[in-house]
C-alpha positions, -999 to +999 in steps of 0.1 A: -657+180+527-670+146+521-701+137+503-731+119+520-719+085+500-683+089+507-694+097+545-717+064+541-688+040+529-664+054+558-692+052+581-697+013+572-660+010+575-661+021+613-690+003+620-667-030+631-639-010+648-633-003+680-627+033+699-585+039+699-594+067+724-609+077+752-623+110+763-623+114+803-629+142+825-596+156+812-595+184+785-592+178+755-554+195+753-524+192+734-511+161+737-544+151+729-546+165+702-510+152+691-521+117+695-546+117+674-532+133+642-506+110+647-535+081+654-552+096+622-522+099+598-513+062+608-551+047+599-569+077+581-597+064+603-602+060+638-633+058+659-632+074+696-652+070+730-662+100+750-674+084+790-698+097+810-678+116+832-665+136+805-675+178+802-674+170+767-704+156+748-699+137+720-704+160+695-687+190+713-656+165+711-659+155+671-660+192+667-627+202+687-612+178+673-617+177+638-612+215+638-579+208+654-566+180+638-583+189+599-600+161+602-636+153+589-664+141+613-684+110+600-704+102+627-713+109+657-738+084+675-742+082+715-712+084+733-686+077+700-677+094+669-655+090+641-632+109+623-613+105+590-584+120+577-572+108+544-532+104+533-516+127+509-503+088+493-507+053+501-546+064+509-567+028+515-601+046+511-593+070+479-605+043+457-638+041+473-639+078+479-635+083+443 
């Protein structure tokens, strides 16, 4: 579980990315899922876009998605969210996390 600082630092770190993921008027399924652990345990971070003609809202997404994966949710402002999952080694955030 991350602190409201820790959660502040990733959340500046997201700020300047852009969404690696789309959320459509697909389910969220599997090979959803799939992609982004592997998305997540490549970066540690990743921001995602859920469109407008989605059955998900935004936060119903971060949810399913964080509970799949073991992720943590960030943020979640309009239609994006992030999520971070940090590295067992070679972590680029555990130094500001600390």
């Amino acid at each position: 579980m991350l602190t409201s600082k820790q959660r502040a630092i990733l959340r500046g770190k997201a700020n300047t990315m852009d969404p690696v993921f789309q959320i459509g008027k697909g389910e969220i399924d599997a090979a959803m899922v799939q992609s982004v652990s592997d998305c997540l345990a490549a970066r540690e971070l990743i921001k995602l876009k859920v469109l407008d003609n989605s059955m998900y809202s935004a936060r119903e997404a971060s949810v399913l998605l964080a509970e799949a994966t073991g992720a943590d949710c960030v943020q979640v402002i309009g239609s994006k969210f992030v999520l971070y999952l940090q590295k067992k080694k070679d972590s680029q955030y555990a130094d500001l996390l600390k």
